[in-house]
N, C-alpha and C positions, 0 to 999 in steps of 0.2 A: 361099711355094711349097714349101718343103722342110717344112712343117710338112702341109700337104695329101698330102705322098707317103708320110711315114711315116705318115697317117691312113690311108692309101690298102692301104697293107700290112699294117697292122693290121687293118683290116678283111680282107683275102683271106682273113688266113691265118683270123681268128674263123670267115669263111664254109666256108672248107675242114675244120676240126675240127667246125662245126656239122654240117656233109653227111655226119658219118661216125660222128655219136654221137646219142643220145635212144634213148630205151624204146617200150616198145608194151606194152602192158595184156594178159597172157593170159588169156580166161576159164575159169573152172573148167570142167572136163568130167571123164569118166571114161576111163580107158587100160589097155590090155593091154598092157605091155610083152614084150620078147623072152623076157627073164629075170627072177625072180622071183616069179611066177604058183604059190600053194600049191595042191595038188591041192584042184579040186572050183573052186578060186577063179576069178572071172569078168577083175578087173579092177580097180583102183583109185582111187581120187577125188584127181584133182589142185586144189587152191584157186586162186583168179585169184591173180596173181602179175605185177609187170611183168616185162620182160629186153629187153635190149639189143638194137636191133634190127641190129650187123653187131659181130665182135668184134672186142674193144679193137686200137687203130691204133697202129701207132707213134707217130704225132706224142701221143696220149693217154700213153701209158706215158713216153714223154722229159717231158712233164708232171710226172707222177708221180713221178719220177726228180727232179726239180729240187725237188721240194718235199721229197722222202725220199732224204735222196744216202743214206742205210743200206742202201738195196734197190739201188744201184747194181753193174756187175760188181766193181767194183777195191772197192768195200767190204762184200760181201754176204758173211757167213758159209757155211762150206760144206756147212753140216749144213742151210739152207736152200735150196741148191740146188749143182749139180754144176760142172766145171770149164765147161762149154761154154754155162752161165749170157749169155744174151744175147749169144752169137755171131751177130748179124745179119749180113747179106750179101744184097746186090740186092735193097734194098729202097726204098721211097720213106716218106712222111711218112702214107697212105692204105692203105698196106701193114698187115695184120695184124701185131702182132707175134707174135714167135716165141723160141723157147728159152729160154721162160720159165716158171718151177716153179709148183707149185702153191702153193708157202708166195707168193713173190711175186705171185701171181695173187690169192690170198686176201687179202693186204694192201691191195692195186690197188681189189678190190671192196668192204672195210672204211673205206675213205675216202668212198667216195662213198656212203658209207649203203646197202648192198648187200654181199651174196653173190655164190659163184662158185651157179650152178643146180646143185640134184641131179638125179642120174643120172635117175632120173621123168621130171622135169620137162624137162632138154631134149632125152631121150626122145620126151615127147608132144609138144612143139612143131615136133622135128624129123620127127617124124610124118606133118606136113601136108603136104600140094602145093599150089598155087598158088588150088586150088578146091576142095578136101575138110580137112578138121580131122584126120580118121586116115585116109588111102592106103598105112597099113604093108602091104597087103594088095593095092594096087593094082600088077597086075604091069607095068605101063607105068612108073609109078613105080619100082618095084626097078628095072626095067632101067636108067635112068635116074642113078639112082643108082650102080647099080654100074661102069655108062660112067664117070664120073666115078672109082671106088675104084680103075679099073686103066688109070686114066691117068696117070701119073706128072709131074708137072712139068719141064719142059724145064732145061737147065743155061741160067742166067739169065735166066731169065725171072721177070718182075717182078710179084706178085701184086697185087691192092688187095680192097680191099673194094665190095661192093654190084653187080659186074656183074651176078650173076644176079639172076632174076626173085624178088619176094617170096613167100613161102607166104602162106596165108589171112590168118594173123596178121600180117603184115606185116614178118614175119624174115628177112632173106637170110643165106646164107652159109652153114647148115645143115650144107651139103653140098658137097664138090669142092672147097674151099680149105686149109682145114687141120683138124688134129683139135683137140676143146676139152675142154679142163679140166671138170669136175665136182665137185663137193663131195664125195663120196663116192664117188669113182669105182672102188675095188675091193672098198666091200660089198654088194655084187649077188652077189658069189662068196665071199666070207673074212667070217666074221666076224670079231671083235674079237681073239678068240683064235684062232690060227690051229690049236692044238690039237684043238678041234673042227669041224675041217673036213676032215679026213682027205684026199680024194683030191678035193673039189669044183672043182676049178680047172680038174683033168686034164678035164672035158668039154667045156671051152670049147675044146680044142686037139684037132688031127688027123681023124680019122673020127669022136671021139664029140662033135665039135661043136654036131650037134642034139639032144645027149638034152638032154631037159628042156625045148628050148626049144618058143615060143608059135608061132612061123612057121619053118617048118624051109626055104625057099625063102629065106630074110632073110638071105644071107652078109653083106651089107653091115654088119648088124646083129652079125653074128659077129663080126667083125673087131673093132669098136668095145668091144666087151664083153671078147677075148682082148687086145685092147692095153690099156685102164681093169687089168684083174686083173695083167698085168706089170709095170705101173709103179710107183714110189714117188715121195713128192711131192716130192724135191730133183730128181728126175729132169728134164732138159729138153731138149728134138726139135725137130729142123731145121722140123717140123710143127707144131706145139701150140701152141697160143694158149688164147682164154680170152675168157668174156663175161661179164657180170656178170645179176643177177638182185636183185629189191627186192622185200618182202613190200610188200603194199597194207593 
C-alpha cells in the first residue's frame, strides 16, 4: 500500500511538470520587426526553429538547481548575476520562474540541448494571435496587448503558466505574465562596441521613441525594446523569466 502512494505521487508530480513543459515546432516564415529594418529593407527570413511552449517553471528550474547546486542563490557567483538572484516570493511549483539572469537562464537552456531565442525570433512568434502568424498590425490585437502592459499584478497574487489562450503556433504566455530573456537582447540597439553607437539607444526613450521604428502605434513593442537595451545579463526583475529555443 505505501509502495502504491509514493507511485501515486510520483506520478502527479511527473503529470504536473509534463503539463508545463515540451516544445512546438516554429515554421519558417518572414518578419518585420519593430526594430532593426535597414532602409529600403522589407523584412527577414526566420528558419523553423522549435521553443518552449510556456516559460521555464519553477518546479523546472529547482530541477536544474539540484543537478547544478553552482547556479544556485547561496553558490552563484556575482558577476553571473546580482544580489536579488532568485528572490522568489508567492510563488507555486507552475509558477514562471523569476529573478533569474540571463547567464543562469543561458545555462538552464545549455542543458537541455537549446538556446535562450533571439530577439527575431521571439519577436515573430510573439507576433501571432490566436488565428493569424503576424497581427503586429492587428489593432484589436495591440489593444489587447497593451490591457495586459498596464495591468500591473496584484500584491500576492500568484501567477502560473498556460492560463491564456494559445497563439497559432501553439505558444502561450507571450504576453501579460512576465518579461523574457533573449539571446541578444540589447543588439537591436548597441553593437559590440558601444563606441560606435553614439546616441542610438536615446530613440528608444521619451518622444523619440518611434524614430526609426516599423509600427509607430506598437508602444507595447516600445517598451520590450527600451527595457532589452537597459539591462545587463547579471541583471534580475521581480518579472523576467526566460524560455528556451532548439535548432531543428
Amino acid at each position: 500500500m505505501k509502495l502504491l502512494i509514493i507511485l501515486f505521487f510520483i506520478f502527479l508530480n511527473y503529470s504536473s511538470h509534463a503539463k508545463t513543459e515540451g516544445s512546438k515546432i516554429i515554421p519558417e516564415g518572414r518578419f518585420a520587426p519593430l526594430y532593426g529594418i535597414e532602409k529600403d529593407q522589407k523584412d527577414f527570413l526566420i528558419k523553423s526553429f522549435r521553443m518552449d511552449i510556456y516559460p521555464v517553471t519553477v518546479n523546472a528550474f529547482n530541477d536544474f538547481l539540484k543537478k547544478n547546486p553552482d547556479w544556485t542563490r547561496e553558490k552563484i557567483a556575482r558577476i553571473y548575476a546580482d544580489k536579488n538572484y532568485l528572490a522568489i516570493k508567492n510563488t507555486v511549483g507552475d509558477s514562471p520562474v523569476v529573478f533569474v539572469s540571463w547567464f543562469a537562464a543561458n545555462a538552464y537552456c545549455e542543458l537541455k540541448k537549446g538556446r535562450i531565442p533571439s530577439t527575431l525570433e521571439w519577436e515573430y512568434v510573439a507576433a501571432a494571435s490566436e488565428t493569424l502568424r503576424d497581427a503586429s498590425k492587428s489593432a484589436p490585437v495591440i489593444d489587447k496587448i497593451l490591457s495586459w502592459y498596464s495591468s500591473p499584478a496584484k500584491d500576492g497574487e500568484i501567477l502560473v503558466v498556460g492560463k491564456d489562450k494559445a497563439n497559432i503556433y501553439g505558444i502561450h504566455d507571450l504576453h501579460g505574465l512576465i518579461w523574457e530573456w533573449t539571446s541578444d537582447f540589447n543588439s537591436v540597439i548597441m553593437t559590440s562596441d558601444n563606441r560606435d553607437d553614439g546616441d542610438k539607444s536615446k530613440g528608444l526613450y521619451c518622444g523619440a521613441g518611434s524614430i526609426g521604428a516599423r509600427t509607430r502605434e506598437d508602444y507595447a513593442g516600445f517598451a520590450r525594446y527600451s527595457l532589452r537595451s537597459s539591462l545587463s545579463a547579471n541583471f534580475t526583475l521581480t518579472n523576467m523569466g526566460f524560455r528556451c529555443a532548439y535548432d531543428l
